[in-house]
N, C-alpha and C positions, 0 to 999 in steps of 0.2 A: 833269834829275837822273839819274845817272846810279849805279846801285847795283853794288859790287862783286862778282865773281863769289864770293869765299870767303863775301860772307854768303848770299846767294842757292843755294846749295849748302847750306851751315849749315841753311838755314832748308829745303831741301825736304829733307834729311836726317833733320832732325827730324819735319817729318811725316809722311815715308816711316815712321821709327818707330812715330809715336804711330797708326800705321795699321795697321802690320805686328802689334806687340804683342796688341791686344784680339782679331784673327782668330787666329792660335798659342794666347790663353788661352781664348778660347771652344770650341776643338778640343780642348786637352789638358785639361780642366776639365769637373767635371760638374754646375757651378749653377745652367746651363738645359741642358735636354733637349728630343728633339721639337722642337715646332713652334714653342717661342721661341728656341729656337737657329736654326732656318732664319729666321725673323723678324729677329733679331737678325743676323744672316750682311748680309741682305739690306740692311737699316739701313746696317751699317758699309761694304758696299761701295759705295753709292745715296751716302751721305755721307758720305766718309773721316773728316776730323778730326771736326765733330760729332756723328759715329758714334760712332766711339773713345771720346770724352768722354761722351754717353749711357751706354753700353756700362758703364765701367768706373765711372761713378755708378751704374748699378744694379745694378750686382755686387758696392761694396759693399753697398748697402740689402740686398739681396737677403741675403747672408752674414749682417750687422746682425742684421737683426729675423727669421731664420728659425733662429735658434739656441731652443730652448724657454725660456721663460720662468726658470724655474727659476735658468739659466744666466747669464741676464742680470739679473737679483736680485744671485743671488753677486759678480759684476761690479760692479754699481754699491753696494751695501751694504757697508761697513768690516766688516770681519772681527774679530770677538769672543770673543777667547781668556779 
């Protein structure tokens, strides 16, 4: 079987992205610092795509649930005028 070159391109293109993307947002970003940013570096270079995907699952968790509580009340509770 024989796979065409436009998909095979297509497809390392795309991971080239989903690779490139979480190393650019973990440098311009500051929702690890330190030593889980060199951790996280090491991750997504060690395993490109599974990296990425780790990566940007725990960034959002990370945003998620480190907002104060408070915040995420207001969020979820209907607002009562």
């Amino acid at each position: 079987m024989v796979v065409p070159l436009s998909i095979v391109i297509a497809f390392g293109a795309s991971a080239l992205a989903l690779w490139i993307y979480p190393l650019v947002d973990m440098i311009s970003n500051e929702v690890f610092t330190g030593g889980s940013r060199i951790a996280w570096l090491v991750i997504i270079v060690l395993a490109p795509v599974g990296g990425a995907i780790a990566y940007l699952s725990a960034k959002r968790y990370v945003l998620k649930y480190s907002q104060p509580e408070s915040q995420r009340m207001e969020r979820l509770l209907p607002k009562v005028r």
